[in-house]
KOLMARPA-91882 format. One record per atom (N, C-alpha, C): chain; atom name; y, z, x. Coordinates in steps of 0.001 Angstrom, whole numbers, plus 500000, padded with zeros to 6 digits. Layout:
residues N
REC chain atom     c2     c3     c1
REC     A   CA      Y      Z      X
...
***
This chain:
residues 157
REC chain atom     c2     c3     c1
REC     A    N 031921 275290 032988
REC     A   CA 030957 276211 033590
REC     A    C 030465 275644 034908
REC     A    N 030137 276235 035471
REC     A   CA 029319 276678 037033
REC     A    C 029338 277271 037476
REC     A    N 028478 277120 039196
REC     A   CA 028448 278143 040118
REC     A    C 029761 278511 040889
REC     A    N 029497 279549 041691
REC     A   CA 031184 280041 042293
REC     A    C 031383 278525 042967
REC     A    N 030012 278338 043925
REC     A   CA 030045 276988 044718
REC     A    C 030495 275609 044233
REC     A    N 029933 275644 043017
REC     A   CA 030236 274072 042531
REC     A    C 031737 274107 042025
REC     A    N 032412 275824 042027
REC     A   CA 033580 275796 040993
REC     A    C 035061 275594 042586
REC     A    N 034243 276284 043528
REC     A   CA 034998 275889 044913
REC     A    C 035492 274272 045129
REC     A    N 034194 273460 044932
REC     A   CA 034125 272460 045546
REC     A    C 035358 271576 044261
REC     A    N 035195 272007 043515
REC     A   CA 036241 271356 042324
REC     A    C 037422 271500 042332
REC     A    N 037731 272877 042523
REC     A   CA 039140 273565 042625
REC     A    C 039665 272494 044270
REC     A    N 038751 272816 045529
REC     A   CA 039533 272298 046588
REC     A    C 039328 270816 046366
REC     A    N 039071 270038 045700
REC     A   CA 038733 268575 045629
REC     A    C 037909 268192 046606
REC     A    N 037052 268536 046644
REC     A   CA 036066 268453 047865
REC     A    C 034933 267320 047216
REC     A    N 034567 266169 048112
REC     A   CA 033943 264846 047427
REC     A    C 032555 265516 047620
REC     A    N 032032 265626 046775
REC     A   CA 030324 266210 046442
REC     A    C 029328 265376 045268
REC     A    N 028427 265074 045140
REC     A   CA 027166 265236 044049
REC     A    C 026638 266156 043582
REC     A    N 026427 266605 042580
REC     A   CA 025364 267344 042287
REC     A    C 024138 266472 041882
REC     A    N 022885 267637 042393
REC     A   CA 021494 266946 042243
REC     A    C 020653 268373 040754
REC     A    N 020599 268017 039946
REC     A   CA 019813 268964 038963
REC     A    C 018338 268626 038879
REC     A    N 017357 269578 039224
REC     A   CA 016231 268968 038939
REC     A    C 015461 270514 038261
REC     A    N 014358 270693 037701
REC     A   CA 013354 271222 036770
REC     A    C 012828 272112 038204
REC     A    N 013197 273407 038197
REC     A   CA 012870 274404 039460
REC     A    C 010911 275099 038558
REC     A    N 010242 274551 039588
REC     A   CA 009192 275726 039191
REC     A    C 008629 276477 039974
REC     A    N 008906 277644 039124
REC     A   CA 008722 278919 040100
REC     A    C 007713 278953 040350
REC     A    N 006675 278302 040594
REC     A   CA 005233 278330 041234
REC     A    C 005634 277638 042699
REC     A    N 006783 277064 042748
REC     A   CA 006703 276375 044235
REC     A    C 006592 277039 046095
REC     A    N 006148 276908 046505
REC     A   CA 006012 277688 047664
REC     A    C 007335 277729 048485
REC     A    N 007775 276768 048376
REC     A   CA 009322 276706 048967
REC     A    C 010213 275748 048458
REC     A    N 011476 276285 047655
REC     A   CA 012458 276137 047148
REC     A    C 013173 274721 047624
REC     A    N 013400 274618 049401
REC     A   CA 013840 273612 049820
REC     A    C 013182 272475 049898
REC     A    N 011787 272742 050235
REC     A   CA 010732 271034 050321
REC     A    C 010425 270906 048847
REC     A    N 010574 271783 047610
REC     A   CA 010664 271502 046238
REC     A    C 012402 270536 046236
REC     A    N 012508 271024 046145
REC     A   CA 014480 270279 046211
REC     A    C 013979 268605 046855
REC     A    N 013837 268842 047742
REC     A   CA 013743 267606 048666
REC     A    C 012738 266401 048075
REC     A    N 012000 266904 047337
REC     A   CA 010770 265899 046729
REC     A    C 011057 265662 045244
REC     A    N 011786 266860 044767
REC     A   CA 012570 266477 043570
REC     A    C 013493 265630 043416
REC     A    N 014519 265158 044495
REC     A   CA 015448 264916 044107
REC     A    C 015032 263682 044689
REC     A    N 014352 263362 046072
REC     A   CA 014028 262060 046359
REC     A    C 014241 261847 047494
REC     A    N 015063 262167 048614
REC     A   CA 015261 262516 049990
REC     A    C 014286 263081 050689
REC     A    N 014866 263206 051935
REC     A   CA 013959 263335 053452
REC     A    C 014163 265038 053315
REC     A    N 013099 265458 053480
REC     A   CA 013423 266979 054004
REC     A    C 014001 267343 055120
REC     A    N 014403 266599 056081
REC     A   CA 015252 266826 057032
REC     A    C 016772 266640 056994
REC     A    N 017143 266340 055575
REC     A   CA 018433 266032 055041
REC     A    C 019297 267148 053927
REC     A    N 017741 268005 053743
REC     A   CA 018079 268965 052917
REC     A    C 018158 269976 053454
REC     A    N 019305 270931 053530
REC     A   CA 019290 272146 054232
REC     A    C 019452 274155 053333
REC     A    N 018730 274436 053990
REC     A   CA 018332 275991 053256
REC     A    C 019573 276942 054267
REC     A    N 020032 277840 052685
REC     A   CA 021386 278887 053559
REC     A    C 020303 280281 053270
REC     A    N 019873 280647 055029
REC     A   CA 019593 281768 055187
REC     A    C 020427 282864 055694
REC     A    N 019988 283830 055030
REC     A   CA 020457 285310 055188
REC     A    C 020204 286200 057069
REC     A    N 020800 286503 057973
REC     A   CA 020177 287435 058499
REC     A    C 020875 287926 059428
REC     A    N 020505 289171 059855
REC     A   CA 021692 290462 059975
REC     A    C 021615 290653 061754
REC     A    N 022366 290330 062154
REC     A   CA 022536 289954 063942
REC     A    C 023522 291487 064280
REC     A    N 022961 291903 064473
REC     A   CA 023593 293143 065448
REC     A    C 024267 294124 064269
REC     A    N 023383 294159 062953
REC     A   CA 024226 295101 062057
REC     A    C 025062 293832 060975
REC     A    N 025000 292473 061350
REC     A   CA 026261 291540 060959
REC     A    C 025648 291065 060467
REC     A    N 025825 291221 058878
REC     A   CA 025199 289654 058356
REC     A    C 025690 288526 058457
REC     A    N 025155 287291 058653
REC     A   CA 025558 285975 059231
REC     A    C 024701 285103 058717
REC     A    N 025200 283683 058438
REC     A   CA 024189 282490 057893
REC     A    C 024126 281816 058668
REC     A    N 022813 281293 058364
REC     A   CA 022377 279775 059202
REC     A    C 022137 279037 058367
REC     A    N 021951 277656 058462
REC     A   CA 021722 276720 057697
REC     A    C 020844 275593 058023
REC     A    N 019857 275347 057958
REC     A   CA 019022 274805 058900
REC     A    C 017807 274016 057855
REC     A    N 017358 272742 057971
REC     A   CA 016696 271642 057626
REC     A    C 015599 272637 057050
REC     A    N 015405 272013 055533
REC     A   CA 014282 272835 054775
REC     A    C 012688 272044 055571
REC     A    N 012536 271321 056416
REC     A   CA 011534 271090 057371
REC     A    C 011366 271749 058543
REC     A    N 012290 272995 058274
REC     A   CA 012319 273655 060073
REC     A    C 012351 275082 059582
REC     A    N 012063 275790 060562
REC     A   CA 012519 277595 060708
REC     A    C 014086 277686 061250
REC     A    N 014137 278886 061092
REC     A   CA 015623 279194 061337
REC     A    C 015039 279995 062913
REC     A    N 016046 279625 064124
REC     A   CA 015795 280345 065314
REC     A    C 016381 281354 065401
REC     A    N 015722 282460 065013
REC     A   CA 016794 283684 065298
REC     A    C 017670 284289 066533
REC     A    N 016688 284116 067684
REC     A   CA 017395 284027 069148
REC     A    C 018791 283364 069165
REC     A    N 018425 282052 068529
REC     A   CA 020027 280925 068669
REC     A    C 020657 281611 067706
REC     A    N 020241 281827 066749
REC     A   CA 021276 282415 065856
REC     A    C 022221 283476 066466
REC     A    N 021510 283950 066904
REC     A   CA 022067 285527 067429
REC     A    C 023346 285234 068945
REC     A    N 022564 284164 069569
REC     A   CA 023354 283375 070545
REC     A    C 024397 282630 069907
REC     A    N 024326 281819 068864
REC     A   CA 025802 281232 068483
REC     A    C 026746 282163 068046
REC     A    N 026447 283619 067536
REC     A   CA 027038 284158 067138
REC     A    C 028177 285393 067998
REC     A    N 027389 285506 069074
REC     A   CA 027652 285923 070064
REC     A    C 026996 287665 069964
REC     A    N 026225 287325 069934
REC     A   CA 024768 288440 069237
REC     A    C 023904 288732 070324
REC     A    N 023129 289768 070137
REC     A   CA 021912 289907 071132
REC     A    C 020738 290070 070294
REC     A    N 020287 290368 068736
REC     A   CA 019539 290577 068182
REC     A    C 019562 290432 066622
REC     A    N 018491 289358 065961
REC     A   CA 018937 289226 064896
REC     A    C 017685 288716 064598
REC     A    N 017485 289402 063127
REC     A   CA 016556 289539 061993
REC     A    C 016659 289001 060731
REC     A    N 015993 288647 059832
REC     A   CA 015991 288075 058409
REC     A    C 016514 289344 058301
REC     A    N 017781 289094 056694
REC     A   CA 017996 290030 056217
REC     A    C 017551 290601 055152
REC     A    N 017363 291713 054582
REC     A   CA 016640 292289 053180
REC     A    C 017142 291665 051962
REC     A    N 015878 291030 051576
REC     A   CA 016299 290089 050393
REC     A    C 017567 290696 049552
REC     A    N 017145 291818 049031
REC     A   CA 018163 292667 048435
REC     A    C 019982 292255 048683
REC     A    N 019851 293040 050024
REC     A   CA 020872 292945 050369
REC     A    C 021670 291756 050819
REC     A    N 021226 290436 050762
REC     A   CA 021297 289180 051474
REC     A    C 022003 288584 049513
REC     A    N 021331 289056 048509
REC     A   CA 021725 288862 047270
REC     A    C 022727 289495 046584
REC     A    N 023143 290839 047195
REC     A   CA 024768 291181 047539
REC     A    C 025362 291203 047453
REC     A    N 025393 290658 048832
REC     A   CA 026551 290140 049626
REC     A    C 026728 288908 049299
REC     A    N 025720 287929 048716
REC     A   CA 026559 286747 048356
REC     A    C 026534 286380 047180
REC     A    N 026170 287234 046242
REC     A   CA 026365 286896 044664
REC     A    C 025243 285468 044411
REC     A    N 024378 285684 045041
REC     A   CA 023086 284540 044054
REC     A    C 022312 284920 044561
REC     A    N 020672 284615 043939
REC     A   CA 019562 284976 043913
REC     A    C 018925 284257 044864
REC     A    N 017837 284332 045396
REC     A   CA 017142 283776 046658
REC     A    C 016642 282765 046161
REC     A    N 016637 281745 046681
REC     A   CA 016648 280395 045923
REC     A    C 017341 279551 045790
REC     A    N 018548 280597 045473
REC     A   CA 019730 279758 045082
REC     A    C 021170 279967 045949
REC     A    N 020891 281170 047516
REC     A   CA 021984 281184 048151
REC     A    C 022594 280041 048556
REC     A    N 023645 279497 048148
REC     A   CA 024826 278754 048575
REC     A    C 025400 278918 049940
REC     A    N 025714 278212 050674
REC     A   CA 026734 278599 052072
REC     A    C 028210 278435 051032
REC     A    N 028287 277966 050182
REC     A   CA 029386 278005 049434
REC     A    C 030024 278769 048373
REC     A    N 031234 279287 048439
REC     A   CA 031237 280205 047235
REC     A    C 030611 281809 046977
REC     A    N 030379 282205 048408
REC     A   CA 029683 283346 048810
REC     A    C 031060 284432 047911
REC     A    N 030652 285728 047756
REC     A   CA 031132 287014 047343
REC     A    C 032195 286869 048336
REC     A    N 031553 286712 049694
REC     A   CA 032983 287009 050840
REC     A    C 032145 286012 051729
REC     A    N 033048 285607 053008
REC     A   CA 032791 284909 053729
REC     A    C 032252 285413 055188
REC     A    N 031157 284807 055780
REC     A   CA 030290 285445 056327
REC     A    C 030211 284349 057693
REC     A    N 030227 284790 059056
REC     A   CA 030004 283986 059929
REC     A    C 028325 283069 059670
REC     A    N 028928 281855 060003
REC     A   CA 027669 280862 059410
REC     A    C 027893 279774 060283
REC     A    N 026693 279508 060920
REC     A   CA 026103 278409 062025
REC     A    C 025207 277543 060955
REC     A    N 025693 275969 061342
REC     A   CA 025058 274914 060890
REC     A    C 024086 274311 061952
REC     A    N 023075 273690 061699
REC     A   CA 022556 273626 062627
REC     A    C 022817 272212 063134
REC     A    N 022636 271271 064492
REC     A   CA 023354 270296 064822
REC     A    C 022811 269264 064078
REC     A    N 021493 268811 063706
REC     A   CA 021140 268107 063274
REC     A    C 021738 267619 061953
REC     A    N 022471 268518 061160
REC     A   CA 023373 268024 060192
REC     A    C 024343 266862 060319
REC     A    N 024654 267120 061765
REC     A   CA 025712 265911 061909
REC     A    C 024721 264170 061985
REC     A    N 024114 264027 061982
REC     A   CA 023211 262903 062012
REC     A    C 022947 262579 060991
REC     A    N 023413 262652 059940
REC     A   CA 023234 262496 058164
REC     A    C 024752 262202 057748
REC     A    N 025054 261195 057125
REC     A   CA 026596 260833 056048
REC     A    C 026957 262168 055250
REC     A    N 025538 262546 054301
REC     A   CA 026001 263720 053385
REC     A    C 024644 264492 053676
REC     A    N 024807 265278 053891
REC     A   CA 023290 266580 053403
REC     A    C 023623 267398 052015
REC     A    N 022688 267971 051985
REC     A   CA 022176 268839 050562
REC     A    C 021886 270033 050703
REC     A    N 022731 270980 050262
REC     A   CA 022387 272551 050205
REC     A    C 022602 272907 048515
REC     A    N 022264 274301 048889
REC     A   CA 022004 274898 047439
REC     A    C 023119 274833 046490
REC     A    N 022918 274511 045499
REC     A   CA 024317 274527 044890
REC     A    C 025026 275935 043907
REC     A    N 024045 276946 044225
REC     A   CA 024411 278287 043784
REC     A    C 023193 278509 043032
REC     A    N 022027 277941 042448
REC     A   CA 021324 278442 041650
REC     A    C 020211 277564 042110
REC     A    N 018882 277823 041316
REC     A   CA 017380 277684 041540
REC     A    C 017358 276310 040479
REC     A    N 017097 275067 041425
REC     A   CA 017435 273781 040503
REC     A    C 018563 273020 040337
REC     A    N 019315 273344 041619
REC     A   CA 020565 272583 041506
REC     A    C 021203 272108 043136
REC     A    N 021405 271058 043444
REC     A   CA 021641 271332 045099
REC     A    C 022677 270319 045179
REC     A    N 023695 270534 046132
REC     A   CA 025060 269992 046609
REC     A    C 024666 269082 047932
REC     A    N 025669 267632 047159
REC     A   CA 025270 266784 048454
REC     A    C 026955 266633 049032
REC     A    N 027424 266774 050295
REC     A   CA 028267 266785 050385
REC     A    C 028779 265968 052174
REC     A    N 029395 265638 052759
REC     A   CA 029739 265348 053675
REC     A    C 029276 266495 054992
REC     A    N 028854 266456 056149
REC     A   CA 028353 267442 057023
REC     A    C 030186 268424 057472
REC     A    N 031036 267557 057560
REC     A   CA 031860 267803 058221
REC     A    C 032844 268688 057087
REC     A    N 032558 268054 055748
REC     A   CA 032947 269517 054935
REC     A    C 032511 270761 054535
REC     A    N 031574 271025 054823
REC     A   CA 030667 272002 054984
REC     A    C 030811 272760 056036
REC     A    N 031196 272466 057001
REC     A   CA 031253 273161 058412
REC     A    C 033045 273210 057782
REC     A    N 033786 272372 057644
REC     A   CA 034900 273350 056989
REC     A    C 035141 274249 056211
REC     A    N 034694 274064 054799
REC     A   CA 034911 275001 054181
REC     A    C 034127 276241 054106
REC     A    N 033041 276032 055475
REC     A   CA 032446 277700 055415
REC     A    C 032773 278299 057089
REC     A    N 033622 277464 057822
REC     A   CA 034530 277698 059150
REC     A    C 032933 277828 060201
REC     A    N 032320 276758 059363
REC     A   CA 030854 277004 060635
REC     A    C 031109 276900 061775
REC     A    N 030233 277260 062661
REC     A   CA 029546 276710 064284
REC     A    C 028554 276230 064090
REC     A    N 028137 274648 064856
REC     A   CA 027180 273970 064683
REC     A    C 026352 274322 066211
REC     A    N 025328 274717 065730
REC     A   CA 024690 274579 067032
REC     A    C 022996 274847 067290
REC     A    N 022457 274536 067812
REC     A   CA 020919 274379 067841
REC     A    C 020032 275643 067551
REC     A    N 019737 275596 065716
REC     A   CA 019619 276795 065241
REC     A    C 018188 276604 064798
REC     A    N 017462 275701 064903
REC     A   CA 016549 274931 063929
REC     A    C 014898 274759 065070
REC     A    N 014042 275614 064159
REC     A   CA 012738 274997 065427
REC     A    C 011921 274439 064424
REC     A    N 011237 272987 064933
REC     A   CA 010287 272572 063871
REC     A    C 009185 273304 063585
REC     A    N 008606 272543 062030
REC     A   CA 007286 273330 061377
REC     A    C 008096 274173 060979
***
């Protein structure tokens, strides 16, 4: 058993950790919960957001210590305008619940910008498909196996 994500990362032999920790839904945010759970820097842990650039849904991925820049987003993508997408529909299109979107193992594959600061870390940590579970994996496989663009997506606070 697992997620589509964790079942990807197995099938392609892709070198990963999993991190399991006790999700409570009282937490205000999912990623600085992850990050204090598991024992790491919140700038090491990264959140896969949803949001819809010119009609296009598209991910970013960006340090659970930061906002996602929608301007850059929309600019790496080669966009002029781009919005969070409707929770709803952001759950979809990628087959998991908010909380638990994966950049991995999505329904279908979706243009997705990493943000640069990933590369300054050995392994970072994203969702591992569900609420309480997060993937530590190499930066540079991640930007492969989801065919990212890395680029300055991330504003602090």
């Amino acid at each position: 058993m697992g997620t589509p994500a964790t079942l990807a990362l197995k099938r392609l032999g892709v070198a990963h950790q999993l991190h399991e920790y006790a999700h409570d839904p009282r937490a205000a945010s999912y990623g600085l919960e992850a990050a204090e759970a598991i024992g790491v820097e919140a700038d090491r842990v990264f959140k896969t957001l949803m949001a819809d650039v010119d009609g296009e849904l598209c991910v970013g991925i960006v340090p659970v210590s930061c906002t996602l820049d929608l301007k850059a987003l929309a600019a790496a993508v080669g966009g002029k305008k781009a919005q969070m997408a409707d929770k709803e529909r952001a759950q979809r299109a990628t087959g998991y619940v908010l909380g638990g979107i994966s950049p991995l193992g999505q329904k279908r594959a979706h243009r997705t910008v990493l943000d640069e600061t990933a590369e300054l870390w050995d392994t970072v940590l994203v969702s591992g498909g569900r609420r309480g579970l997060d993937v530590e994996l190499a930066p540079s496989d991640l930007i492969a196996l989801t065919s990212a663009a890395v680029a300055d997506i991330a504003v602090a606070g």
